[in-house]
SEKENU-690733 format. One record per atom (N, C-alpha, C): residue in three letters; atom name; residue number from 1; z negated, y, x negated. Coordinates in steps of 0.05 Angstrom, whole numbers, plus 5000, padded with zeros to 4 digits. Atoms other than C-alpha are relative to their C-alpha. Layout:
<sites>
  aa at   i   pz   py   px
 ala CA NUM    Z    Y    X
...
</sites>
This chain:
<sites>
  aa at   i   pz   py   px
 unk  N   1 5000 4976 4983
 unk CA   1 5000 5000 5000
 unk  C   1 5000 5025 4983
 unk  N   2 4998 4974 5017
 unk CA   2 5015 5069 4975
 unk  C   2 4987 5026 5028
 unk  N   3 5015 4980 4996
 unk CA   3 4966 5129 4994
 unk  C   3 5007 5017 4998
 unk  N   4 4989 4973 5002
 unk CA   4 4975 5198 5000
 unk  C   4 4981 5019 4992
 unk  N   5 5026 4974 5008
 unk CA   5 4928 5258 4976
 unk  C   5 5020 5022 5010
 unk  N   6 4984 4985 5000
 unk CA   6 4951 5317 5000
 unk  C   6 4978 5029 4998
 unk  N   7 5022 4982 5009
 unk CA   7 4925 5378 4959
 unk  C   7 5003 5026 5021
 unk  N   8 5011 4975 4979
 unk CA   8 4897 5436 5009
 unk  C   8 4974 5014 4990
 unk  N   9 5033 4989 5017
 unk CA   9 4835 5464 4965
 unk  C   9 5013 5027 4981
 unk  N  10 4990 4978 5017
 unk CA  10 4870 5526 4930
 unk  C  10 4989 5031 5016
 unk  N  11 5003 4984 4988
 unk CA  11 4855 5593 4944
 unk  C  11 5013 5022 5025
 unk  N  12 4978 4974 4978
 unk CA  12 4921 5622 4976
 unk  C  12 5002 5025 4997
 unk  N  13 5006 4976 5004
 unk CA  13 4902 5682 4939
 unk  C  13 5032 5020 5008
 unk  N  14 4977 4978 4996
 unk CA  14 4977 5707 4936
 unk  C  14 5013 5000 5029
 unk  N  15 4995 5006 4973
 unk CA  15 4989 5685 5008
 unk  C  15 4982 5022 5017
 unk  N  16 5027 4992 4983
 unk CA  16 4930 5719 5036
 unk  C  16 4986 4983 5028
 unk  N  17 5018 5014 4975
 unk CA  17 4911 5668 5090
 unk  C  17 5008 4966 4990
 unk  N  18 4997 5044 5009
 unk CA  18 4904 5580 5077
 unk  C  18 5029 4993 5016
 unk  N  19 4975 5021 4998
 unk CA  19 4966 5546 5068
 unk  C  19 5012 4983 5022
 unk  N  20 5000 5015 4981
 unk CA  20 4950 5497 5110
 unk  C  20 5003 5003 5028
 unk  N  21 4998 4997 4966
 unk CA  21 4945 5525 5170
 unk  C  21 5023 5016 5008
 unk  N  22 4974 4989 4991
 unk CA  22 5017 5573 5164
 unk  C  22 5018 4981 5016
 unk  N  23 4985 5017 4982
 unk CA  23 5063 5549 5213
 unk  C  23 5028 4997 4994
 unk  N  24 4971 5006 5006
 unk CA  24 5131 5509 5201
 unk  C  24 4996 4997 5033
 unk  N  25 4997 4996 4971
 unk CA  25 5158 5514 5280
 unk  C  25 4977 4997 5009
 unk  N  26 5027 5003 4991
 unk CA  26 5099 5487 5319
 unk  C  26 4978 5002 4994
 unk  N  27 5013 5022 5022
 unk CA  27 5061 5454 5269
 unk  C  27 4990 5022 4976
 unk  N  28 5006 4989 5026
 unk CA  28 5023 5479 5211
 unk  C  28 5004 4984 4975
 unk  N  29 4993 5016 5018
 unk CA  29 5040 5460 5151
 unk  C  29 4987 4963 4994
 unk  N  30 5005 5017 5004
 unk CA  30 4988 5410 5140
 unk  C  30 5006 4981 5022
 unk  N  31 4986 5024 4984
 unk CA  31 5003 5375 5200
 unk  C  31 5031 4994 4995
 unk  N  32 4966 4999 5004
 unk CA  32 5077 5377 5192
 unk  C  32 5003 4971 4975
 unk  N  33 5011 5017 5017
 unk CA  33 5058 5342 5129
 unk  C  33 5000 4966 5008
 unk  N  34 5022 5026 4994
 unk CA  34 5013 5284 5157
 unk  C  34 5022 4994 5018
 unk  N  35 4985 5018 4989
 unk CA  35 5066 5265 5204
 unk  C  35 5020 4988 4989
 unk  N  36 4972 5017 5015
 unk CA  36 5123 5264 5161
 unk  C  36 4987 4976 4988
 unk  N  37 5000 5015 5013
 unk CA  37 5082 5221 5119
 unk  C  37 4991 4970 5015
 unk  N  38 5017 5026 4975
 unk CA  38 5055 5174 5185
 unk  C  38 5038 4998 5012
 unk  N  39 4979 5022 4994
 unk CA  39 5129 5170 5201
 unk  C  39 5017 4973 4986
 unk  N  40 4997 5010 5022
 unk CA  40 5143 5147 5136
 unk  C  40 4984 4967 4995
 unk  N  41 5022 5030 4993
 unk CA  41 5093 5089 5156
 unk  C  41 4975 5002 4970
 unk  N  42 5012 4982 5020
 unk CA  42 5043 5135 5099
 unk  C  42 4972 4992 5012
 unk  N  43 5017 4989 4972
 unk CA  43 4979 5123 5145
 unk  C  43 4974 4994 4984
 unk  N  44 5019 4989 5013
 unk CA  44 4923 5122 5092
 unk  C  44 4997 5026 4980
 unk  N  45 5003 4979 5012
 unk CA  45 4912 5189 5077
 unk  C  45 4979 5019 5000
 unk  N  46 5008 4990 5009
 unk CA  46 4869 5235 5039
 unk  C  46 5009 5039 5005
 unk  N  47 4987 4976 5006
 unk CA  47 4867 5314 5053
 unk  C  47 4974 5018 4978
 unk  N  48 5025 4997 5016
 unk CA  48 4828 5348 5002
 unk  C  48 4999 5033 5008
 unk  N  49 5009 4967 4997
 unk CA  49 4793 5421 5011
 unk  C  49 4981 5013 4987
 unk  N  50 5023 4990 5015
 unk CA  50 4762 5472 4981
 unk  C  50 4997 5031 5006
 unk  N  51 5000 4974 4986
 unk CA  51 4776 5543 4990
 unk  C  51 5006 5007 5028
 unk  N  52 4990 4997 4970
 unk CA  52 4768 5558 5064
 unk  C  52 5001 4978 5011
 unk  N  53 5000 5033 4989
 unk CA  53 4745 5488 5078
 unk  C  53 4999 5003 5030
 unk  N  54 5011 4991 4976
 unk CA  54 4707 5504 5132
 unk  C  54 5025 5012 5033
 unk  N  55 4976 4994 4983
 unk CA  55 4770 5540 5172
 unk  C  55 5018 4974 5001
 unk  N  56 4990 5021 4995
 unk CA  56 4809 5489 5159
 unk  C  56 4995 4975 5008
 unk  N  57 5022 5019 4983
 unk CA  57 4763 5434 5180
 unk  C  57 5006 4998 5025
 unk  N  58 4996 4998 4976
 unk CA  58 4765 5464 5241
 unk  C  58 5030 4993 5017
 unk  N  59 4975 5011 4987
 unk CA  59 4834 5453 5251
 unk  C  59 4998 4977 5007
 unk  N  60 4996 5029 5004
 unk CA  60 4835 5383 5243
 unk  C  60 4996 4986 5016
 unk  N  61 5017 5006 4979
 unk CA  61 4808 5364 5308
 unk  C  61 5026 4966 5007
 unk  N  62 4980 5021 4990
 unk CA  62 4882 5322 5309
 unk  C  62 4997 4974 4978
 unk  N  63 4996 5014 5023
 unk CA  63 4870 5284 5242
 unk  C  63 4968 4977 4997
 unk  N  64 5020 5027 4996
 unk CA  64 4836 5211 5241
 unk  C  64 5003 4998 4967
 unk  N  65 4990 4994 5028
 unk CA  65 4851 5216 5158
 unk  C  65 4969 4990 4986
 unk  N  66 5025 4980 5026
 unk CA  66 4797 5226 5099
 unk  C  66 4998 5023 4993
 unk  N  67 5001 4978 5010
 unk CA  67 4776 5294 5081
 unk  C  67 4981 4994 4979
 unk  N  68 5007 5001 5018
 unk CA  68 4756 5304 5011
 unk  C  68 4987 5030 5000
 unk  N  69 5002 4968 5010
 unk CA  69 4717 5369 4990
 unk  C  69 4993 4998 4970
 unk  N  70 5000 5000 5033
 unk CA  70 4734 5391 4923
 unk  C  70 4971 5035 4993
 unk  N  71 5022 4977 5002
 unk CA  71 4674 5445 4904
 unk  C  71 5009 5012 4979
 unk  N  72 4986 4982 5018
 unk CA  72 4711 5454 4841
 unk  C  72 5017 5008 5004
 unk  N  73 4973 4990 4989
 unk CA  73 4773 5482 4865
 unk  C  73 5006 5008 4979
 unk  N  74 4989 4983 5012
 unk CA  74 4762 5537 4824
 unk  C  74 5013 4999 4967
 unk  N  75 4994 5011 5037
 unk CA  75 4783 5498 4758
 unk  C  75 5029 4982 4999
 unk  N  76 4973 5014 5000
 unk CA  76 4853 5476 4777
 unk  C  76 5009 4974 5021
 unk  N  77 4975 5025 4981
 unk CA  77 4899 5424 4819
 unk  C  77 4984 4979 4991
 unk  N  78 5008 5035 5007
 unk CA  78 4868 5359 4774
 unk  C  78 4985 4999 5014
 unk  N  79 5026 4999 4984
 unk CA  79 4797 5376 4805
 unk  C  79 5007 4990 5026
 unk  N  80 5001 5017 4987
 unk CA  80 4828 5362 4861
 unk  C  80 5017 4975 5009
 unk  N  81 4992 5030 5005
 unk CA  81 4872 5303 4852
 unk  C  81 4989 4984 4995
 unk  N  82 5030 5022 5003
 unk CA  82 4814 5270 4830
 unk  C  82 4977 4997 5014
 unk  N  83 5018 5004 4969
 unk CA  83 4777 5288 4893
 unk  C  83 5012 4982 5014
 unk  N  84 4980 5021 4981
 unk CA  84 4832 5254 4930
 unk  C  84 4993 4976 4985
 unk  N  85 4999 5032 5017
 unk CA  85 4829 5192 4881
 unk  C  85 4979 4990 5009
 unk  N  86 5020 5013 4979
 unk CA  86 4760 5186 4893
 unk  C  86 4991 4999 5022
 unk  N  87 5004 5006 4976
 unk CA  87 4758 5181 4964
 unk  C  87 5015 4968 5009
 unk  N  88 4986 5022 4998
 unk CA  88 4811 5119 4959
 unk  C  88 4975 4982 5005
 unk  N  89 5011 5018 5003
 unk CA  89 4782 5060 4971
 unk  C  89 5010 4976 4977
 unk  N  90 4986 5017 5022
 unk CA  90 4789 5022 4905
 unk  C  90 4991 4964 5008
 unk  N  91 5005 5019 4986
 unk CA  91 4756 4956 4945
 unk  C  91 5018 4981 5013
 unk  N  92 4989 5012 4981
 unk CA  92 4804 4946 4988
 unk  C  92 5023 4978 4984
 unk  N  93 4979 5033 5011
 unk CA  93 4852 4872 4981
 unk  C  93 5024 4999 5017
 unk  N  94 4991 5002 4973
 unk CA  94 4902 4848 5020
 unk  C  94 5022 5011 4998
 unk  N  95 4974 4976 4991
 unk CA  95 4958 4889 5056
 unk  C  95 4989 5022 4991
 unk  N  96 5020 4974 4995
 unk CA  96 4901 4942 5046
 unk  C  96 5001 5010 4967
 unk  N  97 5006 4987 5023
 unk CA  97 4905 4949 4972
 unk  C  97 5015 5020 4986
 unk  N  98 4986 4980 5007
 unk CA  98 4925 5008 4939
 unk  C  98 5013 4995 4981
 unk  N  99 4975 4989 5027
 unk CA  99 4980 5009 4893
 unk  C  99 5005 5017 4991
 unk  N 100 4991 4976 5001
 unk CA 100 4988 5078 4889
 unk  C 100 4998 5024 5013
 unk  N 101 4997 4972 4976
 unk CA 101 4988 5152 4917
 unk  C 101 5017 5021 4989
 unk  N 102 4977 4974 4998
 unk CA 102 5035 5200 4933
 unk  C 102 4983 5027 4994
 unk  N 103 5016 4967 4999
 unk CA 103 5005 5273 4915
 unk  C 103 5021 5011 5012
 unk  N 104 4982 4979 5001
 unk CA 104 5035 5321 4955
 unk  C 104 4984 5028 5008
 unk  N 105 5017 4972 4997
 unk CA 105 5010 5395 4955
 unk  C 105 5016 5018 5021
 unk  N 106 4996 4983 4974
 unk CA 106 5005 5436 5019
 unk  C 106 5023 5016 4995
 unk  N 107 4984 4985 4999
 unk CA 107 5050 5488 4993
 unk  C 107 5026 4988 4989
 unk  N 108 4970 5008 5001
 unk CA 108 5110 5444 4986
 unk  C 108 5002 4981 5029
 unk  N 109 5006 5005 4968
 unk CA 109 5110 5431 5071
 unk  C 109 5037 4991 5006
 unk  N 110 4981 5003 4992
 unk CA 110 5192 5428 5061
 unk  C 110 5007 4960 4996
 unk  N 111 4982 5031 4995
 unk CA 111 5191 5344 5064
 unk  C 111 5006 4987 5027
 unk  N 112 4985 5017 4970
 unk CA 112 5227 5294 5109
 unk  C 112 4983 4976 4989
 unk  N 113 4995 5035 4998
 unk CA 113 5225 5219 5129
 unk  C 113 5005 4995 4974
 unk  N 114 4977 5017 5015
 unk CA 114 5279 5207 5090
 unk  C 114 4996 5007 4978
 unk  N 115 5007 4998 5024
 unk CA 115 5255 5234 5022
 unk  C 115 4972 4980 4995
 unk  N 116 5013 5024 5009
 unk CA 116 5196 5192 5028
 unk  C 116 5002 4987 5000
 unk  N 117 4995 5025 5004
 unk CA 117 5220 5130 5044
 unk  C 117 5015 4992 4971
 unk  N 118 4988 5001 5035
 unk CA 118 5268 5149 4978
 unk  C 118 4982 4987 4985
 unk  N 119 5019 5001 5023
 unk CA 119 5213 5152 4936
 unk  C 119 4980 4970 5006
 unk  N 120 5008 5031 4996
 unk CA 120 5174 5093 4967
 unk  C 120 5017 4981 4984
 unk  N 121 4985 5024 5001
 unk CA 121 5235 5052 4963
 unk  C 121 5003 5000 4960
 unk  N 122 4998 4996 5028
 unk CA 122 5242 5074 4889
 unk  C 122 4972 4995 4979
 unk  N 123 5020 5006 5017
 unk CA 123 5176 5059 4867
 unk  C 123 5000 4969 5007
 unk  N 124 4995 5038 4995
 unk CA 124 5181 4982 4902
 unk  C 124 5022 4990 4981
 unk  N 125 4957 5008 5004
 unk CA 125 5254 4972 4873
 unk  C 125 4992 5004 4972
 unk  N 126 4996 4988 5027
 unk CA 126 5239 5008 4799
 unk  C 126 4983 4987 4986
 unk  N 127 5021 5005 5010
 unk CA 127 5172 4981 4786
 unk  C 127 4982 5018 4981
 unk  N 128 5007 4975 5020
 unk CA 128 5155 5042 4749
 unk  C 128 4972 5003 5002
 unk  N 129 5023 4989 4989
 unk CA 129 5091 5077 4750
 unk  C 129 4994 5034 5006
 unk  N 130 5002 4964 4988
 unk CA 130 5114 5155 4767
 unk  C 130 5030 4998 5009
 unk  N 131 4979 4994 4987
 unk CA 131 5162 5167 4821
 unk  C 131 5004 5033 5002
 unk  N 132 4979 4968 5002
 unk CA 132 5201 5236 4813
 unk  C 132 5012 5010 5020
 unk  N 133 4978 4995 4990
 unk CA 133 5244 5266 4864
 unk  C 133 5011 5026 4985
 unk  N 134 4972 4975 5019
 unk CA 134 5307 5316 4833
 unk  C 134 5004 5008 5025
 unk  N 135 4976 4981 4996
 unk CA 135 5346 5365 4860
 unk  C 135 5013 5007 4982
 unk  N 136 4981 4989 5023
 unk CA 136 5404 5385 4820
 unk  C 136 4979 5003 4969
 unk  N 137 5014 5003 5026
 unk CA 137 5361 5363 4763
 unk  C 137 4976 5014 4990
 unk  N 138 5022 4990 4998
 unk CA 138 5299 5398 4772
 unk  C 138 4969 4982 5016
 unk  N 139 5016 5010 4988
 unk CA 139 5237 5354 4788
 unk  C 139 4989 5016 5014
 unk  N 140 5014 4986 4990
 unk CA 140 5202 5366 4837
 unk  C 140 4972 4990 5018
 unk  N 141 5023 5009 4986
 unk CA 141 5144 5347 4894
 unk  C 141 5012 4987 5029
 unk  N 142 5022 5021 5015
 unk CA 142 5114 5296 4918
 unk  C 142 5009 4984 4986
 unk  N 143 4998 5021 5027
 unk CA 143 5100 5247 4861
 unk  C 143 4982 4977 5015
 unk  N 144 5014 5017 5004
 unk CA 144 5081 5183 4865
 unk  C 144 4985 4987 4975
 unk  N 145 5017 5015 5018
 unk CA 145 5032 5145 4812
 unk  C 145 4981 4978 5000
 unk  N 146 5014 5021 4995
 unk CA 146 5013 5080 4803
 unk  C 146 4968 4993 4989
 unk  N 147 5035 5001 5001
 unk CA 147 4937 5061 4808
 unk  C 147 4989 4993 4978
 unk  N 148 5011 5007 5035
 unk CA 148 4945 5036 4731
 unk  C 148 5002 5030 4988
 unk  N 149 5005 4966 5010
 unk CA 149 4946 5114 4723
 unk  C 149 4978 5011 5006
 unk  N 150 5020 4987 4997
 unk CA 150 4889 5130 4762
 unk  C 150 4976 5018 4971
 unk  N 151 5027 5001 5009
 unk CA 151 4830 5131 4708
 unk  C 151 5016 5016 4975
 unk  N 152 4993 4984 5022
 unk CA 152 4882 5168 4653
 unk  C 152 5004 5028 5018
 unk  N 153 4998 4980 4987
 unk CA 153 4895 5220 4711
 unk  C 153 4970 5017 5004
 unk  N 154 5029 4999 5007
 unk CA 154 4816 5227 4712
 unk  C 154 4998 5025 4971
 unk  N 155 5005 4985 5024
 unk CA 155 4817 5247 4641
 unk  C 155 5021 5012 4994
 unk  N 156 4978 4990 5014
 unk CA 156 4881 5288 4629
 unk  C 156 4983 5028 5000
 unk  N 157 4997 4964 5001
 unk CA 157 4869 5360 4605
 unk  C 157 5005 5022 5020
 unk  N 158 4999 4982 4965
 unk CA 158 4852 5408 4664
 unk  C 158 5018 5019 4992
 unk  N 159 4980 4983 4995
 unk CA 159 4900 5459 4641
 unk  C 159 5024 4993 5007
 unk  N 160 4974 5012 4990
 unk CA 160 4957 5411 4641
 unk  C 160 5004 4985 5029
 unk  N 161 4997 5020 4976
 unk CA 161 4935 5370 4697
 unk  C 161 5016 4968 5002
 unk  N 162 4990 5032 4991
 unk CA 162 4971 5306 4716
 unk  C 162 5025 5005 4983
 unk  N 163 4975 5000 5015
 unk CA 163 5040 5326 4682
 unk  C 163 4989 4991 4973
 unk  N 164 5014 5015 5021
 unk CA 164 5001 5305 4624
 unk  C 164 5007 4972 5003
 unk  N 165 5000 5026 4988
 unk CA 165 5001 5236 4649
 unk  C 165 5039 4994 4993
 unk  N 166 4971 5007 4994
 unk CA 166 5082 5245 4665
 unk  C 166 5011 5002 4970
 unk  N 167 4988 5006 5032
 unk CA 167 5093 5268 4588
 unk  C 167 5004 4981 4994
 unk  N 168 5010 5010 5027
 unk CA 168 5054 5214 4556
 unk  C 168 5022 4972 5012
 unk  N 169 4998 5030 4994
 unk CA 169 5090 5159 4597
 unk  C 169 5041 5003 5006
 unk  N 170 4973 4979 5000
 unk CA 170 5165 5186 4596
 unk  C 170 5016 4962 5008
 unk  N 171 4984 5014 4996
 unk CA 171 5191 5109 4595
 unk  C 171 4989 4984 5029
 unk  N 172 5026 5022 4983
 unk CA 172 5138 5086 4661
 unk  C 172 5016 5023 5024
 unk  N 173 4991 4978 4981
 unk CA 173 5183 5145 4702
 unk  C 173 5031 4998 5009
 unk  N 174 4975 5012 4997
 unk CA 174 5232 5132 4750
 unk  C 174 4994 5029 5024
 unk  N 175 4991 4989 4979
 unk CA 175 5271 5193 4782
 unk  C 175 5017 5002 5020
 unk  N 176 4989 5005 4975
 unk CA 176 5297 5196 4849
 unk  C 176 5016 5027 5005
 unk  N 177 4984 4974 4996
 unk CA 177 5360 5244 4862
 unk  C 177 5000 4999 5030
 unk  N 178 4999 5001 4979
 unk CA 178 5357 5270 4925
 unk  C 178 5010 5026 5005
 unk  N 179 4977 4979 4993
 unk CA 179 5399 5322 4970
 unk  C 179 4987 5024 5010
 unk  N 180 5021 4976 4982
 unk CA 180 5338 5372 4997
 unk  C 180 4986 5014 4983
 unk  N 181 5022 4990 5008
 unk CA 181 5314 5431 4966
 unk  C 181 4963 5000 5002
 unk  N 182 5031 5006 4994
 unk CA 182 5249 5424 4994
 unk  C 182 4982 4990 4985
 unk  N 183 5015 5010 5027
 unk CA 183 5224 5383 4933
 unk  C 183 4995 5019 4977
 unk  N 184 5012 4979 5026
 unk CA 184 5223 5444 4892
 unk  C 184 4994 5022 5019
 unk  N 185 5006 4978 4997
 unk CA 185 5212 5493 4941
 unk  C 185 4967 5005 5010
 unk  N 186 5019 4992 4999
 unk CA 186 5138 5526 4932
 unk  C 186 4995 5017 5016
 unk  N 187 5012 4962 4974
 unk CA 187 5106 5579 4987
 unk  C 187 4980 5002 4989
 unk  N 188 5021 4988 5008
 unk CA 188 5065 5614 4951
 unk  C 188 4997 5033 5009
 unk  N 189 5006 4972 4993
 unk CA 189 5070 5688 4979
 unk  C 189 5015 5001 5029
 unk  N 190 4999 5000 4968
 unk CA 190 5086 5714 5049
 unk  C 190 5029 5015 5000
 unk  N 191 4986 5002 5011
 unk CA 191 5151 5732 5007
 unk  C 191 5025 4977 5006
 unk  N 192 4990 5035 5003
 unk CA 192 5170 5656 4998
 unk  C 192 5001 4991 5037
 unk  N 193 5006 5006 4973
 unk CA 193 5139 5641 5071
 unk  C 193 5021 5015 5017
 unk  N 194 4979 4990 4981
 unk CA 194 5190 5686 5106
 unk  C 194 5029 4992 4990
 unk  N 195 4967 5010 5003
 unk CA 195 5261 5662 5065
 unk  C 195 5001 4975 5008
 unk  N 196 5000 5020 4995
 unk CA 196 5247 5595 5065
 unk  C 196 4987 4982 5022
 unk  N 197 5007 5009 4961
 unk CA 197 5212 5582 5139
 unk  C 197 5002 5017 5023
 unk  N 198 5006 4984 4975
 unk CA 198 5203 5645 5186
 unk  C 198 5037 5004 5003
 unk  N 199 4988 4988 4998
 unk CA 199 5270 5665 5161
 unk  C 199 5029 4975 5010
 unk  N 200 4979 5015 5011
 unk CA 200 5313 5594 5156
 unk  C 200 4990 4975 5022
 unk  N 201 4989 5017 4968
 unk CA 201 5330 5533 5211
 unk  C 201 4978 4988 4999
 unk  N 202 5017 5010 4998
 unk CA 202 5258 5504 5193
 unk  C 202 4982 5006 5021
 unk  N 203 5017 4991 4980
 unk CA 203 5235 5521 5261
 unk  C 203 5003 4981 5022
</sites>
């Protein structure tokens, strides 16, 4: 089984209001999210929080999930990838056991179905242990990583974070070309939030 973390603990400082809760059509991002990844047949998932937990919490009233709270937030993305990690259940056997998790961070809200099943199908098929998706040759988000990564993702260097991980293992990486900007596109300001959703057919 492959897991999902999906980082929501940042501050949003250049946004001015949580990520998570901006709206792609109906939907706020983070839901938008959680479904694509429950259509995707995704359905153990991790949302982690930290800045503006509390608000966002409250949303959640729709989400049967894990919530993680990261308290460190304020020390980078790993802090909370590694919140998500440990919330997994490393116990579980079976159909139930984790192989893996997808990270995907709130402010990349532009995925489909059909890029996850990619990347699924490419981590079953490749045997790798870091799934990539491209655009025109630009990696981008979400990543997969297999659970023999966990405990080096733990310890990678908080400035670098997890790309650390993707350096050191350059031949354990299998990328996936795919046809949707969405894998590189970031919302980070209310800038970004109006070309690429208020302004464009994502409604």
């Amino acid at each position: 089984m492959i897991s999902s973390i999906i980082l929501a603990a940042g501050s949003s400082q250049r946004m001015g209001t949580p990520k998570a809760l901006l709206k792609i059509g109906e939907q706020t991002f983070l839901r938008h999210i959680v479904e694509q990844l429950h259509s995707a047949r995704i359905t153990d998932i991790v949302v982690v929080l930290g800045a503006g937990a509390e608000e966002v919490r409250k949303s959640l009233t729709w989400f049967d999930g894990k919530i993680a709270l990261n308290s460190d937030w304020q020390k980078g993305q790993l802090t909370s990838i590694i919140s998500g990690l440990n919330k997994l259940d490393p116990a579980a056997t079976g159909p139930d056991e984790i192989r893996g998790a997808m990270i995907c961070p709130v402010d990349h809200p532009l995925i489909s179905q059909s890029i996850l099943v990619d990347l699924l199908q490419g981590y079953w098929k490749s045997h790798k242990k870091i799934i990539v998706p491209v655009f025109r040759e630009t990696r981008g988000h979400p990543v997969i990583f297999s659970k023999d990564l966990f405990d080096e993702i733990r310890h990678a260097p908080a400035d670098v974070g997890a790309r650390a991980v993707v350096y050191n293992h350059p031949d354990d990486l299998h990328e996936v070309p795919v046809n949707e900007e969405g894998v590189i596109i970031n919302i980070d300001t209310q800038e970004d939030y109006k070309k690429y959703i208020l302004d464009s057919q994502h409604l």
